[in-house]
Residue frames as qw, qx, qy, qz and C-alpha x, y, z in Angstrom:
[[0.044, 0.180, -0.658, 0.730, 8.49, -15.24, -11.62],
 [0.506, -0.391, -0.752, -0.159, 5.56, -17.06, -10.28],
 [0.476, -0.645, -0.478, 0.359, 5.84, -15.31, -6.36],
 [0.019, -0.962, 0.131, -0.238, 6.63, -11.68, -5.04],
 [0.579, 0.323, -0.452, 0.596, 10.65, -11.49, -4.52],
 [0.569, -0.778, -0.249, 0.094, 11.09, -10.59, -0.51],
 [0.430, 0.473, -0.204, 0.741, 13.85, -7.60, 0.62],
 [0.222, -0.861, -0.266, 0.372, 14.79, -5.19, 2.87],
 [0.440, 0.725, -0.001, 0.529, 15.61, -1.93, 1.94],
 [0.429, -0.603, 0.056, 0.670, 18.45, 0.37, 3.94],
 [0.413, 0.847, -0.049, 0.332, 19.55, 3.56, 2.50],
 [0.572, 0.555, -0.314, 0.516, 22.90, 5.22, 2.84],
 [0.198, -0.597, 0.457, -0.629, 22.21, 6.35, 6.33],
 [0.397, 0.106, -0.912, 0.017, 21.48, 2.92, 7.39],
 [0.443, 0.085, -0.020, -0.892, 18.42, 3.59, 7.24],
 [0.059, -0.095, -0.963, -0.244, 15.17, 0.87, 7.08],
 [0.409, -0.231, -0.361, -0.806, 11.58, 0.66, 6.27],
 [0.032, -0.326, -0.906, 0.267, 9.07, -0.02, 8.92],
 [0.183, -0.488, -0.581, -0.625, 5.55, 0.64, 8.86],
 [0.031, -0.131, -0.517, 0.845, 3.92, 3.00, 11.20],
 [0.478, 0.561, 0.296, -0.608, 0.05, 3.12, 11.34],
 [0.778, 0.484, 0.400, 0.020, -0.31, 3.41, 7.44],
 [0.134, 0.943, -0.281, -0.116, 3.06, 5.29, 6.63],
 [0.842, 0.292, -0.121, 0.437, 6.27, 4.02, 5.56],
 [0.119, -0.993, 0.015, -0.018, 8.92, 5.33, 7.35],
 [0.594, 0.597, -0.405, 0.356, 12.82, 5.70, 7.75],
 [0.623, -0.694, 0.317, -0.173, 14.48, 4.62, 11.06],
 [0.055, 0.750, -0.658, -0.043, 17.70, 3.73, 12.03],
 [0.809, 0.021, -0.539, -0.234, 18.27, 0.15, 11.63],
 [0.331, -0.503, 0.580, -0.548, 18.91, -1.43, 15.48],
 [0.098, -0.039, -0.973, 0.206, 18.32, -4.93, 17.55],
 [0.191, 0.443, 0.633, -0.605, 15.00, -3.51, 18.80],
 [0.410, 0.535, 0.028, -0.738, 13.71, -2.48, 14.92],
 [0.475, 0.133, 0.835, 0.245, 11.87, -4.77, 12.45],
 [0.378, 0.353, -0.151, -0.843, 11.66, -3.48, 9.15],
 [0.752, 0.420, 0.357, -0.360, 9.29, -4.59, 6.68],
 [0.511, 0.051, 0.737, 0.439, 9.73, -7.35, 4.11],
 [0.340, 0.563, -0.359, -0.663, 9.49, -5.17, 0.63],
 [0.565, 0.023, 0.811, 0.147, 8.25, -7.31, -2.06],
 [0.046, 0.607, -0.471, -0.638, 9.08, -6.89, -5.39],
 [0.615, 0.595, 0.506, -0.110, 6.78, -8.17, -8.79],
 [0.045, -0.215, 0.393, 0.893, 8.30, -7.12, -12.14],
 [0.538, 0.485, 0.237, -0.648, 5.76, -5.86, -14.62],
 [0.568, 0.042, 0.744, 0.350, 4.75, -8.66, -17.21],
 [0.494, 0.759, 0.343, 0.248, 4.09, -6.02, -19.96],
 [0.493, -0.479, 0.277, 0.671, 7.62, -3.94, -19.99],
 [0.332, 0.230, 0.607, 0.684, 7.17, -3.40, -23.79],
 [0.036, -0.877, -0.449, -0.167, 4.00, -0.96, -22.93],
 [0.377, -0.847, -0.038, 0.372, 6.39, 1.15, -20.85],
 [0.416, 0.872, -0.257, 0.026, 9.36, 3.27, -22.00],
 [0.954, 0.116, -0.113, 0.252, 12.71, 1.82, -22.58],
 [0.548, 0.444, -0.230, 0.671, 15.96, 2.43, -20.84],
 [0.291, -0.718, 0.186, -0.604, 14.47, 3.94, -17.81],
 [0.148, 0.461, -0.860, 0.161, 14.92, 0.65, -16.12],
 [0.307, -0.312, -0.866, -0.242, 12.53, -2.67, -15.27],
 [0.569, -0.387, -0.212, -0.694, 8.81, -1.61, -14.30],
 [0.334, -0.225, -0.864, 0.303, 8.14, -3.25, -10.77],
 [0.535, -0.617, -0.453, -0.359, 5.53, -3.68, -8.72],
 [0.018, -0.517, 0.508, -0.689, 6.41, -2.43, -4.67],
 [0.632, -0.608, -0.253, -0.409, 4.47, -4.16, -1.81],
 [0.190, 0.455, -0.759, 0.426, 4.68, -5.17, 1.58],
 [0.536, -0.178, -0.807, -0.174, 4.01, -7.91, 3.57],
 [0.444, -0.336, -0.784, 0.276, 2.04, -7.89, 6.79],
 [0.640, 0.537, 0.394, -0.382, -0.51, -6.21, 6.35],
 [0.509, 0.252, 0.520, 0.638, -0.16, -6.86, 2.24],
 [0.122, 0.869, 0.069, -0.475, -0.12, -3.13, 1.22],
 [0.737, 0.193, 0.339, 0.553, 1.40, -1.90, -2.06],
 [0.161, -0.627, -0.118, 0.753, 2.91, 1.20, -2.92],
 [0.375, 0.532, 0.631, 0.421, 1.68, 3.90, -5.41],
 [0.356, -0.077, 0.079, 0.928, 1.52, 7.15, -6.84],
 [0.080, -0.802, -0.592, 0.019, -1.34, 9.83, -6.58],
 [0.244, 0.329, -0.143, 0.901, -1.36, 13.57, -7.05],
 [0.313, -0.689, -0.531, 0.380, -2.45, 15.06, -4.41],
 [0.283, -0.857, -0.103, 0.419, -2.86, 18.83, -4.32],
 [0.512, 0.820, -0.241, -0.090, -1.14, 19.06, -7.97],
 [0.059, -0.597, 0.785, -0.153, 2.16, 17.34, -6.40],
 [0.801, 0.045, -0.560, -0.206, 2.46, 13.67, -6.45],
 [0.445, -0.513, 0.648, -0.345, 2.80, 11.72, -3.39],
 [0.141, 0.275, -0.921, 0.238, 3.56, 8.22, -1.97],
 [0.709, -0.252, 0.296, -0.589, 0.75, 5.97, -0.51],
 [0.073, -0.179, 0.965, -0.179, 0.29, 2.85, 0.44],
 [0.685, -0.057, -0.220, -0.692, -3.03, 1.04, -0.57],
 [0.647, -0.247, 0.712, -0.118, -4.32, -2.40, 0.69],
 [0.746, 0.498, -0.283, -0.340, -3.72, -4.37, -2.51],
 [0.871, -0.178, 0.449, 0.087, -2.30, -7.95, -3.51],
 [0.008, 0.588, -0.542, -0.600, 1.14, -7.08, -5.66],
 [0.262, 0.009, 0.927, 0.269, -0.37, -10.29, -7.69],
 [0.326, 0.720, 0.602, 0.113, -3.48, -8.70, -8.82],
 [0.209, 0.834, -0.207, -0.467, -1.48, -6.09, -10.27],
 [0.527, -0.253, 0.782, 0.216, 0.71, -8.71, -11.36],
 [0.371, 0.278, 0.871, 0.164, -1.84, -10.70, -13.10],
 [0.451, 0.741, 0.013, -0.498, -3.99, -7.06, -14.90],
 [0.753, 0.457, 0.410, 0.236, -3.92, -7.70, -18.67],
 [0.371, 0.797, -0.127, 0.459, -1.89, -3.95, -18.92],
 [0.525, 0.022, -0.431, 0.733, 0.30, -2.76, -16.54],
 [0.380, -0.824, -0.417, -0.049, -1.17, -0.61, -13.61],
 [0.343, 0.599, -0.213, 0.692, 1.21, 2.86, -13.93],
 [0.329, -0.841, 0.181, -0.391, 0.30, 4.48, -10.47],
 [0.917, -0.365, 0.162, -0.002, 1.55, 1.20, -8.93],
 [0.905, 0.254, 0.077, 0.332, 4.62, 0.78, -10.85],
 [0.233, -0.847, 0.363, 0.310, 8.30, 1.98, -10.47],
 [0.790, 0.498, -0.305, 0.186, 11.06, 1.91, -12.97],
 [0.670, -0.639, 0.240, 0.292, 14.03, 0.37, -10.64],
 [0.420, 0.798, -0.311, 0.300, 17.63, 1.90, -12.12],
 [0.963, -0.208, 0.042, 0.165, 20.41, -0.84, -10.33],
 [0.553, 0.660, -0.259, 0.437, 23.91, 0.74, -10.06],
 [0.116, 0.488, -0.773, 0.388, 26.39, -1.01, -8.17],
 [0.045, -0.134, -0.891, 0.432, 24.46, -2.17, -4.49],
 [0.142, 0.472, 0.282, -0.823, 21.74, 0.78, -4.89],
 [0.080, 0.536, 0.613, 0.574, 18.61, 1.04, -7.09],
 [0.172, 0.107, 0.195, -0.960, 16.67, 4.20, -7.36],
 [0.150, 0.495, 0.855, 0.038, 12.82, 3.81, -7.94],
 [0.247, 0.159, -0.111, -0.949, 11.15, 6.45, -10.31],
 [0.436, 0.379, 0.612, -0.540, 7.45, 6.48, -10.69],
 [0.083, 0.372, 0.673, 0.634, 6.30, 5.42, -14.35],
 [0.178, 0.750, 0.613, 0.176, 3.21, 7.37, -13.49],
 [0.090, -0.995, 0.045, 0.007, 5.07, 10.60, -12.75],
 [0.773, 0.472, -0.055, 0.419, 8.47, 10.85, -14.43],
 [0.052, 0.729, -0.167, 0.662, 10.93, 12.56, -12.84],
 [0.453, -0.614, 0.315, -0.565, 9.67, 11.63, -9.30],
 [0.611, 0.130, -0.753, 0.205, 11.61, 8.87, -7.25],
 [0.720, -0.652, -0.221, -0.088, 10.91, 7.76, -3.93],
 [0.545, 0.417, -0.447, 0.574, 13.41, 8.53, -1.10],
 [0.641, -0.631, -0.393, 0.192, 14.09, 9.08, 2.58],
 [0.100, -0.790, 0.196, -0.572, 15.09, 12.41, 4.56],
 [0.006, 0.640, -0.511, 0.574, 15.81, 12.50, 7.93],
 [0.068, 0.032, -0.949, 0.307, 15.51, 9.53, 11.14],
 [0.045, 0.406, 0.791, -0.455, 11.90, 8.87, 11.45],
 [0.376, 0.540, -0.100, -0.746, 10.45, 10.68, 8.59],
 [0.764, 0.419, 0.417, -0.257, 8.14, 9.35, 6.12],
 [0.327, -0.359, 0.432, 0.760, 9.01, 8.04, 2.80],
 [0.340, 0.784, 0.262, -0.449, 7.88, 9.93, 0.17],
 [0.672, 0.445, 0.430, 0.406, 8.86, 11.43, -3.67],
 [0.356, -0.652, 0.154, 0.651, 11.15, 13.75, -4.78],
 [0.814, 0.507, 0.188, 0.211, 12.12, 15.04, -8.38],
 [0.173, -0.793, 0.569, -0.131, 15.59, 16.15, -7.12],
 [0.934, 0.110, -0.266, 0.211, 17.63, 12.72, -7.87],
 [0.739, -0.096, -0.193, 0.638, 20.10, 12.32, -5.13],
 [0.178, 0.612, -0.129, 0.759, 20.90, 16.30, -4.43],
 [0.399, -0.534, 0.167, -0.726, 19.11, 16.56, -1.09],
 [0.885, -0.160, 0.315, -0.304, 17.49, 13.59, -0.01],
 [0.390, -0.320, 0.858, 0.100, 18.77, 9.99, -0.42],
 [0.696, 0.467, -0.187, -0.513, 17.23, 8.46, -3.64],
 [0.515, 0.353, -0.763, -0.169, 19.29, 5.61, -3.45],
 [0.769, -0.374, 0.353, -0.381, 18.22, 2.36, -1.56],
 [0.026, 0.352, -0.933, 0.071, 20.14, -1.08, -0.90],
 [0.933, -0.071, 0.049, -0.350, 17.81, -4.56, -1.16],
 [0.173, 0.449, -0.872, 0.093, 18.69, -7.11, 0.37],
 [0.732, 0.083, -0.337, -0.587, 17.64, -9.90, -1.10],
 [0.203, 0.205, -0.944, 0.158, 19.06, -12.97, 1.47],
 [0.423, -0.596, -0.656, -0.188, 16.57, -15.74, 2.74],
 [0.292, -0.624, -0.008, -0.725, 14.90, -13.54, 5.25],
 [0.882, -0.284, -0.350, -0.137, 14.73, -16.10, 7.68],
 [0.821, 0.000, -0.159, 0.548, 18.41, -15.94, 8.06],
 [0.143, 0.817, 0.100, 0.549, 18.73, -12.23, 8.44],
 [0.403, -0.521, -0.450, 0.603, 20.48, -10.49, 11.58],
 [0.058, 0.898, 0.351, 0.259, 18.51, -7.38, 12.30],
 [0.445, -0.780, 0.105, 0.429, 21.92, -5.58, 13.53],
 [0.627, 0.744, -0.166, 0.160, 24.30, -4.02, 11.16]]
């Protein structure tokens, strides 16, 4: 894969990522909301990582190019968003853990657990609330997200 893959993501509440200030957030998906093109980098050293948890990607997004990543904060891991080019993680000679998610693909819905913190998956809570990391798969929050991968161009931003 030579480019970052382009998506949006929706979750079960039909639900989409736009970027607020420097936050990801969850809002309902509408004529009058443009989410943000997700873009998606697998990791070209998979054999360093553990097996079976599913393929190691890179997260970013486009406009500003930000990429997402893991960081404990306060002993607890959190979500951020860094400026970074998903290709110069890409292109590191090892794989760059904080940056990386293992995506797990069942049915429409992948979940996205953090290789650098096991256990903890990104997910979305209520309308207009940041997303963020959980280590509660699916029980509370939503943990599962939809990408849709069609040419972007072509997209209608109504459901």
């Amino acid at each position: 894969m030579d480019c970052p893959r382009p998506a949006l993501v929706s979750d079960w509440n039909q639900q989409v990522w736009i970027l607020q200030g420097q936050t990801l957030m969850a809002v309902p998906w509408s004529n009058n909301v443009r989410p943000v093109t997700v873009t998606i980098m697998p990791c070209k050293y998979p054999e360093s990582l553990e097996k079976d948890k599913g393929v190691p990607i890179y997260l970013g997004i486009k406009q500003p190019e930000m990429c997402l990543y893991c960081e404990a904060i306060g002993g607890q891991p959190k979500l951020q968003l860094e400026n970074q080019n998903i290709m110069d993680l890409y292109n590191q000679a090892k794989p760059v853990k904080p940056f990386l998610f293992y995506r797990e693909t069942t049915g429409k819905t992948s979940t996205f657990e953090s290789v650098a913190f096991p256990g903890w998956f990104i997910a979305s809570s209520e309308t207009n609330q940041p997303i963020f990391l959980i280590s509660e798969l699916g029980n509370v929050y939503n943990t599962a997200f939809q990408l849709d991968f069609k040419e972007l161009s072509q997209l209608n931003y109504s459901l």
